[in-house]
C-alpha positions as CSV (number, residue, x, y, z in Angstrom):
1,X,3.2,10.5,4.1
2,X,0.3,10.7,2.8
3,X,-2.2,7.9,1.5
4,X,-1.5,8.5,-2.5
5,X,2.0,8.5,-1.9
6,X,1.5,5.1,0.2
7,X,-0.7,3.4,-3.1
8,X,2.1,4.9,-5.4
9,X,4.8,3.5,-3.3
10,X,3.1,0.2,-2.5
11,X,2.0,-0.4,-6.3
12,X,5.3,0.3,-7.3
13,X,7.4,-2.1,-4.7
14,X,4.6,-4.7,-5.3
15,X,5.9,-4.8,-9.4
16,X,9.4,-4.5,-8.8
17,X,8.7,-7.2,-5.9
18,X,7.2,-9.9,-8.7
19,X,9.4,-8.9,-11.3
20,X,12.3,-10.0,-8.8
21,X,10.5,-13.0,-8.7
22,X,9.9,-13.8,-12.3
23,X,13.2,-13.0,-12.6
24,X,14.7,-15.5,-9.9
25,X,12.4,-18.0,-11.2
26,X,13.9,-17.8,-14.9
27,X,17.1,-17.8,-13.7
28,X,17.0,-20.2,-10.7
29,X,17.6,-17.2,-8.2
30,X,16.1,-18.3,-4.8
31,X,17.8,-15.3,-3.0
32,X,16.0,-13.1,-6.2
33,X,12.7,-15.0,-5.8
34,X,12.7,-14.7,-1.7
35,X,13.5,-10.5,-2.2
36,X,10.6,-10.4,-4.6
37,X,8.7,-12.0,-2.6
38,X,9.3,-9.8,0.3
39,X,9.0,-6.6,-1.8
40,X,5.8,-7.9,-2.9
41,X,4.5,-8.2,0.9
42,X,6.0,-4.7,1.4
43,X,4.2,-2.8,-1.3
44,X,0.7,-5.1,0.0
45,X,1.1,-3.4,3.5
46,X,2.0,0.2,1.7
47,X,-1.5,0.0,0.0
48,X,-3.1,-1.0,2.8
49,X,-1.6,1.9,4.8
50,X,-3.0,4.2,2.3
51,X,-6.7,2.8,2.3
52,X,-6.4,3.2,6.1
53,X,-5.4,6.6,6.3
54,X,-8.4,7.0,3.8
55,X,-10.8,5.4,5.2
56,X,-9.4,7.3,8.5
57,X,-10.2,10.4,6.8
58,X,-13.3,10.1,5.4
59,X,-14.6,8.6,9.1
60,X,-13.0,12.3,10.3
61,X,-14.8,14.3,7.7
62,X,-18.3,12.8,8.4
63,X,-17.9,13.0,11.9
64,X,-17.1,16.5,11.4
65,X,-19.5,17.0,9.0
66,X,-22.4,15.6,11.7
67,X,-21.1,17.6,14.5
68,X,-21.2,21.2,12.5
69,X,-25.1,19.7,11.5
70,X,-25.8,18.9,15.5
71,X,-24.4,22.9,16.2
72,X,-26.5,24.3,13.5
């Protein structure tokens, strides 16, 4: 998977996960709230996936980018 398909993914799991929340909160839901909650965590981790495949990337790219520099 790639890293913009982790940010979607995590953005979108981290709204569902506090509109679960909101919800179990207006409604006295603690099994709601405590889903939400974990949703929420879920969709954190996805976004942080997808900045570390990016970041993982970009570190390839400028290595690569050095090494075709040393060569020339």
């Amino acid at each position: 998977m790639g890293s913009t398909t982790d940010k979607i993914k995590g953005n979108a799991n981290e709204a569902i996960g506090k509109a679960k929340q909101g919800i179990g909160e207006a409604t006295g839901s603690d099994r709601l709230k405590g889903e939400g909650a974990v949703q929420e965590v879920k969709g954190k981790g996805q976004q942080a996936m997808g900045d570390a495949k990016d970041a993982a990337k970009e570190a390839i790219d400028r290595a690569a980018a050095a090494a075709r520099r040393a060569t020339e």
